[in-house]
N, C-alpha and C positions, 0 to 999 in steps of 0.2 A: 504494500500500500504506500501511496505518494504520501511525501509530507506534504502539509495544507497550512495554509496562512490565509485569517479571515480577519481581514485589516477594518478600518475604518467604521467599524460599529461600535455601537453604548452597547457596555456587559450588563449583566446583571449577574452575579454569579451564583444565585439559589438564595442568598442572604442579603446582599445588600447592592446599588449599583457602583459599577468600578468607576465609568467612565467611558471614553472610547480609547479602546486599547484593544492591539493586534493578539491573536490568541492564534497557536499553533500545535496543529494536530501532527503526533506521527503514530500513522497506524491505529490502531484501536485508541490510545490515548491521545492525552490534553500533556503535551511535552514543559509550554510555557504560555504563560500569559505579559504580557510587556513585550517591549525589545522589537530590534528590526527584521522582517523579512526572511528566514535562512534563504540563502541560495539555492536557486532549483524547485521551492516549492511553487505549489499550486497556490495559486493567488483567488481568495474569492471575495470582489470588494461588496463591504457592508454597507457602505456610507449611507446614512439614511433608518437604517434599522438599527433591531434590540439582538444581540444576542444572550439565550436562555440555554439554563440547562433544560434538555430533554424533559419532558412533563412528566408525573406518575400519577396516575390515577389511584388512587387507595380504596376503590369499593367495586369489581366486577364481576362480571361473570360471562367467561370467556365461549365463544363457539367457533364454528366453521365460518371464516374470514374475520373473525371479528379482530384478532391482535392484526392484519395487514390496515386494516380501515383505522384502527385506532395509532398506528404507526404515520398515517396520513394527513394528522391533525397535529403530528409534532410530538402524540402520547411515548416515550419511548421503553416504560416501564408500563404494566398494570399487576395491581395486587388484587387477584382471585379471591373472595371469599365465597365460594362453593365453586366447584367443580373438577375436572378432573387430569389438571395440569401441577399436578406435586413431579417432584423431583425424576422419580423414575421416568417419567412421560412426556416430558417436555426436552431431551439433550437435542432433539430438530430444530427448534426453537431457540435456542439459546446460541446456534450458529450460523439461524438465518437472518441477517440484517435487511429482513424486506419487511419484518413483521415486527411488534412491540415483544421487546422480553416480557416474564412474568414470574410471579411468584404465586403459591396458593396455598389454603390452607386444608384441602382436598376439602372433604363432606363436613358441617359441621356437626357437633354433638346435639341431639335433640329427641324426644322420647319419639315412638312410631305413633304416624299420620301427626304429628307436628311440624308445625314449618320447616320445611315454604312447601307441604304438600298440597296445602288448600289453593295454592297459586294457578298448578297445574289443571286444564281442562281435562277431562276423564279420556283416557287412552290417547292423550300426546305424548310424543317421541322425539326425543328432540334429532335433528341433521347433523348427520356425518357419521364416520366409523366412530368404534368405541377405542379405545386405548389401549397399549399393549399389558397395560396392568392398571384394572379399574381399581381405584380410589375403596378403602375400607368406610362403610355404610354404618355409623357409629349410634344407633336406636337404646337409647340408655332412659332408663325408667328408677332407677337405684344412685344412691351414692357410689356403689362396689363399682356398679357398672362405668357409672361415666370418669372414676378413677381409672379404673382399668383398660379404656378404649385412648388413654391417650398416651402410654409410651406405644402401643401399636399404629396409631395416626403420625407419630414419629419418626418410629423404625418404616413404615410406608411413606414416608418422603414431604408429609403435610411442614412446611415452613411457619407456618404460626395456628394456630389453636383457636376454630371458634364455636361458641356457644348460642344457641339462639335462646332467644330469652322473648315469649311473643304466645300473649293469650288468644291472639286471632281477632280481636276487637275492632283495628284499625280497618285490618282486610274484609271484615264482613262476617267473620267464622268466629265467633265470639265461643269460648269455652271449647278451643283448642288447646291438645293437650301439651303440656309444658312445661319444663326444668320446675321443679321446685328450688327451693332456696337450698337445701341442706344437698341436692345433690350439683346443681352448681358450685356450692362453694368445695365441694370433695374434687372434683373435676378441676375448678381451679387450683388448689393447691397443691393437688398431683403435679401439673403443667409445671409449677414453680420448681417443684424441687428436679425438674430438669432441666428447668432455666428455659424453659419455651414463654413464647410473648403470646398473650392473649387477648381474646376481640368477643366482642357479644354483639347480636343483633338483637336492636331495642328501640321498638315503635313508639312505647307508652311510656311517661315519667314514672312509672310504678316499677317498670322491666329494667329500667337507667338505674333507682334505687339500689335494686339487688344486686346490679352488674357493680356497682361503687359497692354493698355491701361484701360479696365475694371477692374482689381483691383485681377485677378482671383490668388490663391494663389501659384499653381501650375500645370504647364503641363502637360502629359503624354507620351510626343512624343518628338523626339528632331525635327527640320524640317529637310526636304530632298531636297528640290528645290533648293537650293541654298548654295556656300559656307556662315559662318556667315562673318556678319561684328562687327567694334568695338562697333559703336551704339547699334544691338539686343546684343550684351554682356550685354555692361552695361543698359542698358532699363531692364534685366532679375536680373541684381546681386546688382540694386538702390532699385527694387519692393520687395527683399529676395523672390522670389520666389522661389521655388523648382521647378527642372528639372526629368524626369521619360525619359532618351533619350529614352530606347528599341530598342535598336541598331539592336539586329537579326531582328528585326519586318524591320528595313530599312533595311536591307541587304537582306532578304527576298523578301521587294518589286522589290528590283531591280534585281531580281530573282538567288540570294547569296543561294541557299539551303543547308538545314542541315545536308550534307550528311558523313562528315567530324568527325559532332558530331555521328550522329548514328555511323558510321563506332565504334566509339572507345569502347570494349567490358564493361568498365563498366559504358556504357550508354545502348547500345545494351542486355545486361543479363535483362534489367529494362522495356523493351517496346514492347509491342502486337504488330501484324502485322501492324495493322491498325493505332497504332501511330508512328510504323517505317516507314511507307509508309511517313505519313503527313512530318514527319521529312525530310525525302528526297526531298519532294518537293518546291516549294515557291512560293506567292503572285505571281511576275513577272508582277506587273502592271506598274512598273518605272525603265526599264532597261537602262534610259538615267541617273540615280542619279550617284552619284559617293560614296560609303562610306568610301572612306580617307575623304571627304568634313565632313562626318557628324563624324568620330574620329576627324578631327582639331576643330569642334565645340565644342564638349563635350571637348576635352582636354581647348579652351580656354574659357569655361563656371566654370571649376574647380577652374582654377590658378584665375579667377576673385571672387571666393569666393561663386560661388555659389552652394547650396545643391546638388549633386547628388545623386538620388535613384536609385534601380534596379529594374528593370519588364522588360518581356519579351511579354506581349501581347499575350501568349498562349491562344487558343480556342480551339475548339473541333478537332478531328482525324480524318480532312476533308482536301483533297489536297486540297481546294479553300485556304484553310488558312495554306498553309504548312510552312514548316518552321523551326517551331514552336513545342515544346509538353512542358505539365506543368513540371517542375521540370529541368526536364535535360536541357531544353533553358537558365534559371535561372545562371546556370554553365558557359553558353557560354558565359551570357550577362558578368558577373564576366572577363570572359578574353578580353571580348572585351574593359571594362573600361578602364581594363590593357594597351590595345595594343591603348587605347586614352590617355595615360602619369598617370593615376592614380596609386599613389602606390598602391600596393597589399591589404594593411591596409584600404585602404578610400576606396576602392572595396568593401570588406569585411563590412563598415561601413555603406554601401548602399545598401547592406542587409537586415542591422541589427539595430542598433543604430539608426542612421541618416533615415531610414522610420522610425523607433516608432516613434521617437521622432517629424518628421511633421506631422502621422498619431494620436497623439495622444494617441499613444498604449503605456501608460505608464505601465502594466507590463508586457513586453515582449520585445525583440531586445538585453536584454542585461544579462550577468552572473553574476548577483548580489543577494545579501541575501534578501527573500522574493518573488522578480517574479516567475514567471511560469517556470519551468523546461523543457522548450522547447529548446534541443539540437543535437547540430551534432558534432558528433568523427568523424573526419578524420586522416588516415595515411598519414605522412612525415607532414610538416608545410607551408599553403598558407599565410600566412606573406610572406615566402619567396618564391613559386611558388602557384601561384594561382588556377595551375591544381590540385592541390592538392585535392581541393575542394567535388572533386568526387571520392575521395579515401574513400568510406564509410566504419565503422567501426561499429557504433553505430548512432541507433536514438530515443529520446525520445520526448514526445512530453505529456505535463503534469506529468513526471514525469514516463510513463508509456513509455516502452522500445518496440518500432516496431519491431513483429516477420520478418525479413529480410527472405525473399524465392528467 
């Protein structure tokens, strides 16, 4: 691989902005940031634009095209919370630079016909083959049990631990069955003493409770049932928890569709029929929520100090799950931070920086000498308007520049 000099652009580097300053790839990495030109490299002038680190979405759910669509949009991580791309299943992936890497945390722990069963229409199947070794199916009704299902979601290749935590209320299925407290909290603390990081899926301020009471390190959901109070504030920013709101995923439920973002041409130039369909659609299983309620949350989750990440909870190119598509949601949720009091920066930092750094993903989130060369050039600067975002210009992702069609 050529070495690369991408001169004339404002960094951002995951954390804060640099400036405009030349940044120089060799090969899969980020060699230097500063300084002149090496000799012989490939010159890609910025002038005019931002460069980002590469985007990570922290809330998906991964299928057939989904990481190449969401690599399109600048995504160049996503973190899976269901499905069936753990470790064993994914080494294609992780040495195709056409598509987003990923992480996952395979199936989550949840008792049988508990979420996200109720989601499912009666005999759908979702597209594509199955994988060369299906994800362990972790139906825990016990303490023992949901103890015991997680050194084997371990030793099966799951990268972090999730819990669902979900009476069916928000969905429609009111008096779904669901984690109790006592075997949550045994599940959790298995997880601990291997030193695995842990996520709950949590619709209701009641389900948020117990995931701060258990010890679980972070959410994936911000709740919808309710405005917050100053108690689940500070219960969430005493535990340092991290928060995953996925705002379009709640704007969705309460059948908010995405039709706003498709409409905009350079979202629309990026998506097949079939994921402009989903896009237009939504959830629409909680048209009684409100989401000012859930912007006054996350804004008073921030000023308390606590982590916000960005995920979008994109699935597959199915109106049951519309809403939603990989990559371009990722953009919305960014504005949405916004329009809950986040500067533009600490948007951009929930990305980028701030998931590495809860997910562990120490070389990647940020533009520094030595990580991975996973980035996005955008025209005009989202420090300062955050639509910016989708002004795409360039994408690399290892260092390797995505042919743009």
């Amino acid at each position: 691989m050529a070495t690369t000099a991408i001169t004339g652009a404002r960094v951002f580097d995951g954390e804060k902005p640099l400036g405009v300053q030349t940044v120089v790839l060799d090969g899969p990495k980020i060699r230097r940031i500063g300084g002149d030109v090496p000799e012989g490299a490939e010159v890609v002038d910025g002038r005019g634009a931002t460069l980002l680190p590469g985007l990570i979405d922290a809330h998906v759910h991964s299928g057939p095209g989904s990481l190449a669509l969401a690599l399109r949009f600048g995504v160049t991580t996503e973190l899976e919370m269901q499905g069936l791309h753990t470790r064993e299943n994914r080494a294609h992936i992780t040495e195709d630079d056409t598509v987003a890497d990923i992480r996952s945390a395979g199936f989550g722990i949840t008792p049988p016909g508990g979420h996200p069963s109720e989601l499912m229409p009666e005999g759908f199947r979702p597209a594509g083959d199955l994988p060369p070794v299906m994800p362990l199916m972790p139906f825990a009704t016990t303490p023992d049990q949901a103890a015991g299902y997680v050194p084997q979601l371990l030793a099966r290749g799951s990268d972090y631990l999730k819990f669902m935590i979900d009476d069916g209320s928000v969905e429609g299925h009111p008096g779904l069955p669901m984690l109790d407290q006592a075997t949550l909290n045994a599940g959790v603390a298995e997880a601990k003493k291997h030193g695995a990081l842990t996520v709950a899926h949590t619709l209701t301020l009641d389900a948020t409770r117990m995931a701060v009471e258990a010890g679980i390190d972070g959410v994936v959901h911000v709740f919808m049932d309710r405005p917050h109070t100053p108690e689940i504030v500070d219960l969430i920013a005493a535990a340092d928890m991290f928060v995953v709101p996925c705002i379009c995923l709640d704007a969705s439920m309460m059948g908010i569709t995405g039709s706003t973002l498709a409409d905009d041409p350079r979202v629309s130039r990026r998506l097949d029929v079939k994921w402009d369909e989903t896009l237009r659609s939504s959830y629409n299983r909680y048209p009684q929520g409100k989401i000012e309620d859930v912007l006054e949350t996350v804004r008073a989750l921030a000023e308390a100090g606590v982590d916000i990440l960005a995920g979008t909870d994109a699935s597959m190119p199915e109106t049951f799950f519309g809403g939603l598509a990989h990559g371009a949601s990722l953009h919305q949720e960014l504005q949405y931070l916004v329009a809950a009091g986040l500067p533009p920066a600490q948007a951009l930092r929930a990305a980028t920086a701030t998931t590495a750094r809860r997910f562990g993903l120490s070389d990647r989130g940020r533009i520094a000498e030595g990580l991975r060369a996973d980035l996005l050039l955008v025209d005009g600067d989202p420090v300062a308007d955050i639509g910016d975002t989708l002004n795409t210009r360039a994408i690399w992702r290892r260092g390797s520049r995505l042919r743009q069609t």
